[in-house]
N, C-alpha and C positions, 0 to 999 in steps of 0.2 A: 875322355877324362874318367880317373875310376871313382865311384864311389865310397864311402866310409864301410859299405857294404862288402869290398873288395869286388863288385859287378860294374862292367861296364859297357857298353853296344860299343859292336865291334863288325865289321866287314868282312875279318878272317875266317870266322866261322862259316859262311856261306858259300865260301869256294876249297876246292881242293884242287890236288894233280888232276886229269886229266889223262886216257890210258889211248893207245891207238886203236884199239877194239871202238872207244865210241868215237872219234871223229869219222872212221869207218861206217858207223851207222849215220852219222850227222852229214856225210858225204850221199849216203843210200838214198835220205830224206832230200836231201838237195837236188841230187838229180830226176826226184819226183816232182818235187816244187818250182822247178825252175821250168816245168814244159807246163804246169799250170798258174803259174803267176801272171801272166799278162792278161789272162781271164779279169786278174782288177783293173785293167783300164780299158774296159774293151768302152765304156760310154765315155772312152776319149775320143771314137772314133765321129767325123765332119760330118756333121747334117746342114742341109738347103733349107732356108726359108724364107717366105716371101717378105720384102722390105720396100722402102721409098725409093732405096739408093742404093746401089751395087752395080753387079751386072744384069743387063736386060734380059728379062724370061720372058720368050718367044708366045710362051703359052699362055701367061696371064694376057697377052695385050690385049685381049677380049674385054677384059675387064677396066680400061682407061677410063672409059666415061662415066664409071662411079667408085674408084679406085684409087690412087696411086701405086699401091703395093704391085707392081707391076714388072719391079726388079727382084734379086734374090744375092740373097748373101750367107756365106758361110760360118757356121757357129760351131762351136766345140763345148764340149761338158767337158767338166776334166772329174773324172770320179777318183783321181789321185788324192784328191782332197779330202782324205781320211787319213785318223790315227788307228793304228791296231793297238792294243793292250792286253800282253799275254799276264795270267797271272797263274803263275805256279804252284802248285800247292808242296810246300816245304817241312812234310809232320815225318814222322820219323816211319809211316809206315812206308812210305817213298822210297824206301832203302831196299824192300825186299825186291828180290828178281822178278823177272818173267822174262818169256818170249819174245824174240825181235825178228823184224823183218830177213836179218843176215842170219850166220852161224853165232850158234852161243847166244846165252841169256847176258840180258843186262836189268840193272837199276831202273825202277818207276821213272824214278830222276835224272838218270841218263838218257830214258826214252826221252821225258820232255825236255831236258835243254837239247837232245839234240835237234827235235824240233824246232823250237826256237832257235839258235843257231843256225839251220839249215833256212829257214823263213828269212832272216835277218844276212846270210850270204847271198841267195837266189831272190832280197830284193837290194841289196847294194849291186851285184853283176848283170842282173838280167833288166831291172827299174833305175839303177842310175839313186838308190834311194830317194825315189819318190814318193813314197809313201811314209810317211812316220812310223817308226816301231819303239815301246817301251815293253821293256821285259820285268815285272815286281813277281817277289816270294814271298808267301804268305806265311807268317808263323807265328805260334801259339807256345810262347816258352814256361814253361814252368815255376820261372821264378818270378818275385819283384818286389820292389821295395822301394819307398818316399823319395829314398834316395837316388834312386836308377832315373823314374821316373818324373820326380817333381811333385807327383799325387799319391794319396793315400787309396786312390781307386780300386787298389788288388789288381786281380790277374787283367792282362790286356794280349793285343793280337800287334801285328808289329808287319807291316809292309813295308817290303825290301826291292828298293829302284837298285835291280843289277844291270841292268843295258839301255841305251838309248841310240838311234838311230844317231841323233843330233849330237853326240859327244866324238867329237873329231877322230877321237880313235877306233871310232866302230868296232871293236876289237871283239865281234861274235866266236870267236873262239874261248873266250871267258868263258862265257856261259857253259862250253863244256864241263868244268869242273863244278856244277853245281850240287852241294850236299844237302843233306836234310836236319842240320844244326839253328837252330836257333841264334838270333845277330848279340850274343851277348856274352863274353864271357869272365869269368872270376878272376880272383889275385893268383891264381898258377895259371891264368890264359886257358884251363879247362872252358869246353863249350857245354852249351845248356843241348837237349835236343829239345824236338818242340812236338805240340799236341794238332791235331788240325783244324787250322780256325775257317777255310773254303771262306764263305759272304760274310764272315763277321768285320772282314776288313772294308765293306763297300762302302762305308761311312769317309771313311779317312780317302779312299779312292773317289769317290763322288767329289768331294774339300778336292784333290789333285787335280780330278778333270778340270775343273771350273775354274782351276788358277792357272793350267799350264797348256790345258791344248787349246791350238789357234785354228784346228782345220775344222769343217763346217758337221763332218760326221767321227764316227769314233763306234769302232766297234770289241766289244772285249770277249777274248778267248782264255776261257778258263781250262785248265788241264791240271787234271785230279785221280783219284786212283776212290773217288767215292763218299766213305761219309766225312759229315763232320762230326767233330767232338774237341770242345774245348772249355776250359773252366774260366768266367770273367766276371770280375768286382770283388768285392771285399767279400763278399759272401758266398762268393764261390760258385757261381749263379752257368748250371750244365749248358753250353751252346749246344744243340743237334739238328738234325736236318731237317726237322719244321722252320728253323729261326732262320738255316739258310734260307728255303724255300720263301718264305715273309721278305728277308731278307732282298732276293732276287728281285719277287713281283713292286718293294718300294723302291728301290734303287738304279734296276736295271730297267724298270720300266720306259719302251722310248728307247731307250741304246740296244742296239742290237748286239746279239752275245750268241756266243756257242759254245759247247763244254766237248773237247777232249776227254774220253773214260777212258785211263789205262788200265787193263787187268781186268774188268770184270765182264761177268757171264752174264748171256743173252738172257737170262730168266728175272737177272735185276735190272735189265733193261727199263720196264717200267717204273718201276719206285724210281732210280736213279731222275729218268725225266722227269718225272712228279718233282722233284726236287730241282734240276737244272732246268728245265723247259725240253721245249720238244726238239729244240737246235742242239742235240747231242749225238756227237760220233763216236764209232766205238773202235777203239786202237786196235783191237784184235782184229780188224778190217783193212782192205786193203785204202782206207781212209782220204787218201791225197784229193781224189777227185771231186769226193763229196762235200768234201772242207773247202775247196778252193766255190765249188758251185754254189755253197751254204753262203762265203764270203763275197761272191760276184751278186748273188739274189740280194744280199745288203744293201751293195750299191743302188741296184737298179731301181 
């Protein structure tokens, strides 16, 4: 619905065409993910232990006369029982190039949905989607008004559900086409771009988790290209990478998370952590293995 503003949140903005250069790369990531994805269920695997009733354990029977537990039965952990939650950051510096795994530079943006995408193919083919996956964009638009929003609060940040594991069409090739626009656009359907809000959105995701996932863990994979910077409230009030960092240790505290860095150099390694934690990998790596071992240490 548009408002008197001629602004309205819109969908449009956050996808585009899609080129074969990135399903190319989205293809590259898949066939890394998919020789490490089953690393998530390895505590599915059948352990023995002792019980009243099962089958007879030859070895306890030493133990009868002050025991029962003398039989053994078979249990399973199922560490499928997790959500993953990717959250992308969607500020317009996402757009610039860099280096990829294949020939040719692609999009910050392109790097991570093909990510995503690739994650969300190699666990529908290889897990049967076992696992839960939601995919949200983070963004920080520049404009607003009583009317868009309902509130006279000024500037805000805007979390964007583009995939769900659980939506029948699984259709992870979406996510290719993800841009770095803002979900809102004018009376000529012009798009806003957006500022980069990273944690300022953990408020409104914290509010999601608590209402939508049902599995027992949940872990969130942030992918970012670094800082934040966004203007929110009436007064114009600078977000930066201390308010993430606050941000993370109130929020993410208890959930286990890792941060994706696309694009930057080993020297802002450290700040970067200070700011996401110490569960941060760096894209200009050969990444897969350590992501997936970062994601299996979760479970265990």
């Amino acid at each position: 619905m548009r408002t008197k503003t001629g602004l309205a949140f819109s969908k449009m903005p956050l996808f585009s065409e899609s080129d074969s250069k990135v399903i190319q790369l989205r293809d590259y990531y898949y066939n890394q993910f998919k020789r490490h994805i089953m690393l998530l269920l390895e505590q599915k695997k059948s352990r023995k232990v002792s019980s009243q009733k099962g089958y007879l354990n030859p070895r306890a029977l030493y133990r009868h006369n002050f025991s029962d537990n003398v039989f053994q039965k078979t249990i399973r952990t199922e560490s499928a029982d997790t959500t993953i939650i990717f959250l992308i950051d969607g500020s317009g510096s996402m757009d610039c190039s860099t280096d990829a795994p294949i020939d040719g530079r692609f999009s910050r943006m392109n790097i991570c949905s093909a990510v995503a995408s690739a994650f969300a193919k190699a666990n529908l083919t290889v897990l049967k989607n076992q696992i839960p996956v939601e995919v949200f964009v983070k963004s920080a638009p520049s404009v607003n008004s009583k009317s868009l929003t309902g509130t006279s609060n000024g500037g805000m940040v805007i979390l964007s559900r583009v995939f769900s594991s659980h939506d029948k069409r699984n259709d992870f090739d979406t996510l290719l086409g993800l841009s770095c626009y803002s979900p809102i656009i004018d009376e000529n359907e012009r798009y806003e771009g957006s500022y980069t809000a990273e944690y300022a959105v953990l408020p409104a995701l914290s509010k999601w988790i608590k209402k939508n996932v049902k599995t027992k863990k949940c872990i969130v994979f942030n992918l970012t290209d670094g800082e934040s910077y966004c203007s929110l409230g009436v007064e114009g009030y600078s977000y930066g990478n201390n308010n993430t960092k606050e941000m993370r240790m109130k929020y993410l505290r208890g959930i286990p998370n890792v941060t994706l860095m696309i694009d930057a150099y080993d020297n802002q390694k450290s700040a970067l952590q200070e700011m996401y934690g110490d569960n941060m990998v760096m894209a200009s790596d050969d990444f897969s293995s350590t992501l997936f071992r970062t994601f299996s240490n979760f479970l265990n």
